[in-house]
C-alpha positions in Angstrom: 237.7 13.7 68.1 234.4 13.8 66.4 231.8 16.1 67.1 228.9 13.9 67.0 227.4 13.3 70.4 226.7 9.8 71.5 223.5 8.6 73.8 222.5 5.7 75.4 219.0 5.2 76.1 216.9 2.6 77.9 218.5 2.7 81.1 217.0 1.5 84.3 219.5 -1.2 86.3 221.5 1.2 89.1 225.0 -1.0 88.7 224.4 -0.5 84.5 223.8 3.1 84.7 226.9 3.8 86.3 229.0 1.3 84.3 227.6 3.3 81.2 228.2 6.4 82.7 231.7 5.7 83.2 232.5 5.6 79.7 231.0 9.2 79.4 228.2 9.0 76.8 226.9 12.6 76.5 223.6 11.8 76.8 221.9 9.0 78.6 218.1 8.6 78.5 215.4 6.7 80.6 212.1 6.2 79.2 208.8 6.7 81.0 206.7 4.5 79.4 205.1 1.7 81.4 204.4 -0.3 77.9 208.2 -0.3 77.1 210.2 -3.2 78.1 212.5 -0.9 79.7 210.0 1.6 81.6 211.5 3.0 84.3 208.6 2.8 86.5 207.1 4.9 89.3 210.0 4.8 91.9 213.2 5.2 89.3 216.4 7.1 91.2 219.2 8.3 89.5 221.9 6.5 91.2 223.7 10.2 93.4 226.9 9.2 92.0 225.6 9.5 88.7 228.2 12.3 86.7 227.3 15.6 85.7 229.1 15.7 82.1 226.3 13.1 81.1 222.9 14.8 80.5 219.9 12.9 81.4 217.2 12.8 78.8 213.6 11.4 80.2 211.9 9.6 77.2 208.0 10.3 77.0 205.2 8.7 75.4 201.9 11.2 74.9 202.4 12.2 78.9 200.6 15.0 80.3 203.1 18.2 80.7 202.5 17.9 84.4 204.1 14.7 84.8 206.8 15.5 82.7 207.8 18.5 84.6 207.3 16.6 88.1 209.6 13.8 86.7 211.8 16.6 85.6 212.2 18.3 88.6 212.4 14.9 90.6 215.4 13.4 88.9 217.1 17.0 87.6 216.6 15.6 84.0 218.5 17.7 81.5 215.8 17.1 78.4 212.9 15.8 77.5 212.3 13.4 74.4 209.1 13.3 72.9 208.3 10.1 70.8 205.1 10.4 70.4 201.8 12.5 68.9 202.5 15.8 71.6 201.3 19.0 70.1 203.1 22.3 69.5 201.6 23.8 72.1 203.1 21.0 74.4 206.2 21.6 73.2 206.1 25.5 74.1 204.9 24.8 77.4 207.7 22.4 78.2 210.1 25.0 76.7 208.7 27.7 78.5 209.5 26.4 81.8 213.0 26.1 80.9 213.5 22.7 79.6 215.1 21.2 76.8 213.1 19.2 74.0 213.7 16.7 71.5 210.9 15.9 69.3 211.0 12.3 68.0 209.6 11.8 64.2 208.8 8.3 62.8 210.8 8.2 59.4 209.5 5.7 56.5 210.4 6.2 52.5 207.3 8.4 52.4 207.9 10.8 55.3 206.8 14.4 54.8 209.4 16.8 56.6 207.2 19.9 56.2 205.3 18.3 59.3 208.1 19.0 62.0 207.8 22.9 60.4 205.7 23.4 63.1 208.0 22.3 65.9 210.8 24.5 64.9 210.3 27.4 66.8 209.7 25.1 70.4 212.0 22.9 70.4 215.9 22.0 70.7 216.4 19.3 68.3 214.9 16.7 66.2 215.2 13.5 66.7 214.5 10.6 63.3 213.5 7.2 64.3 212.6 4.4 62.4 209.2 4.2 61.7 207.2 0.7 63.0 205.7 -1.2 65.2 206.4 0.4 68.5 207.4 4.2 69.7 210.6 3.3 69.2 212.7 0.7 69.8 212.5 -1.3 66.7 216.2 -2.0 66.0 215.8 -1.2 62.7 217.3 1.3 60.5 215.1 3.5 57.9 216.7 4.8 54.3 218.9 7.4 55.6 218.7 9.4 51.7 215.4 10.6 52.9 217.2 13.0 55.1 218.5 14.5 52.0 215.0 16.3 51.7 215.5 17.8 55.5 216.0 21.3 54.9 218.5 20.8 58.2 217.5 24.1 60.0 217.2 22.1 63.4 220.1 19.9 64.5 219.1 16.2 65.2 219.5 12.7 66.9 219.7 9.8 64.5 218.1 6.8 66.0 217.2 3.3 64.7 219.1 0.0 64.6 222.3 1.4 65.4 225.3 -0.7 66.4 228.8 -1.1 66.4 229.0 -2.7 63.3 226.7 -0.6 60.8 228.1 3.4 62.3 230.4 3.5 59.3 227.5 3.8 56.9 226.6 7.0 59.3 229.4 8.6 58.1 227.9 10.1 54.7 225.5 11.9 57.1 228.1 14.2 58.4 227.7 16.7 56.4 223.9 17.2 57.7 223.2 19.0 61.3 223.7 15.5 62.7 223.8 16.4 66.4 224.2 13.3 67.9 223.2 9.4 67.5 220.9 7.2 70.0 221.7 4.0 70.7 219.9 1.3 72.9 218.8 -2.3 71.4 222.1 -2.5 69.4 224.4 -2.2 72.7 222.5 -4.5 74.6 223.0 -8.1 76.4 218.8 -7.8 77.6 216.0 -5.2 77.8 217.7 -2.2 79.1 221.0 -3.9 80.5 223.7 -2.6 78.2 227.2 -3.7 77.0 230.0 -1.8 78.1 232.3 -3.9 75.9 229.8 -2.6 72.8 229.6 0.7 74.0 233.1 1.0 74.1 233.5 -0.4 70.9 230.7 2.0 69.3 232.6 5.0 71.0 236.1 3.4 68.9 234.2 3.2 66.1 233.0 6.4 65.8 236.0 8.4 66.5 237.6 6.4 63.8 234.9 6.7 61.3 233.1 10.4 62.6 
């Protein structure tokens, strides 16, 4: 059994979330971000069926710690992701309070690690996304050997283009404080409706492979 953790993120259809959930993913995320194609929106519900073995992870986009917290409490999220220009200090209030954080980082060939030195003390984990056009989301996976200059102190989430077919070539990274991988576009059928038949396949594959 491997000991990387898997999440799914960009849920938001009731029926999906629960067919996901099913397959016991230990993490599942939902983005709050009304300029993602798979925002959540104002009147999201967990579906009350939803299991407790999965840990919901609320995706946030430069939102003001009060509406974080409220969208915390609301839904009994487990952690907050962070994917975009939030502040230390944001960080240690959210952490303050309680909650968990993941800090998202853009990743390119050029990316200076010493910038999430900062975070280290404030948060949970890291999380390394591909770097371009949109806070996330991109489907499209950066050069991997740049994590070879992460000092690995804080365990992350490794995000970007990942899929069934291409989590092999994560195995080299095990070695690393890989925590866990994030999947969305690459186990999907349409904006935020997700394949269990991929999912299930991903979960195969990395067992065999992680």
């Amino acid at each position: 059994m491997s000991s990387i953790k898997l999440k799914v993120c960009g849920m938001r259809d009731p029926q999906n979330i629960l067919e996901v959930a099913s397959l016991q993913p230990d993490y599942m995320g939902f983005i709050f971000f009304d300029k993602s194609p798979r925002d959540v929106g104002n009147d999201f519900n967990i579906p009350v069926e939803f299991p407790a073995a999965t840990k919901k992870a609320g995706v946030f986009v430069n939102a003001e710690t009060k509406h974080i917290i409220k969208q915390v409490q609301r839904l009994k999220i487990d952690l907050v992701q962070l994917h975009g220009k939030e502040t230390v200090a944001q960080c240690d209030a959210l952490r303050s309070v309680g909650i968990e954080v993941v800090k998202v980082f853009s990743i390119d060939d050029d990316f200076d690690f010493r910038v999430t030195t900062p975070y280290k003390k404030f948060v949970n984990y890291f999380l390394f996304d591909t770097k371009g056009k949109y806070y996330g989301g991109n489907a499209q996976v950066f050069n991997w050997r740049v994590l070879d200059t992460y000092d690995q102190e804080i365990p992350f989430f490794l995000s970007g283009g990942l899929n069934p077919d291409n989590i092999v070539n994560v195995a080299p990274l095990k070695k690393m404080n890989l925590h866990a991988i994030d999947v969305n576009s690459g186990v999907e059928k349409s904006p935020a409706m997700k394949s269990v038949e991929k999912i299930k396949e991903l979960q195969s594959n990395i067992k065999l492979y992680l």
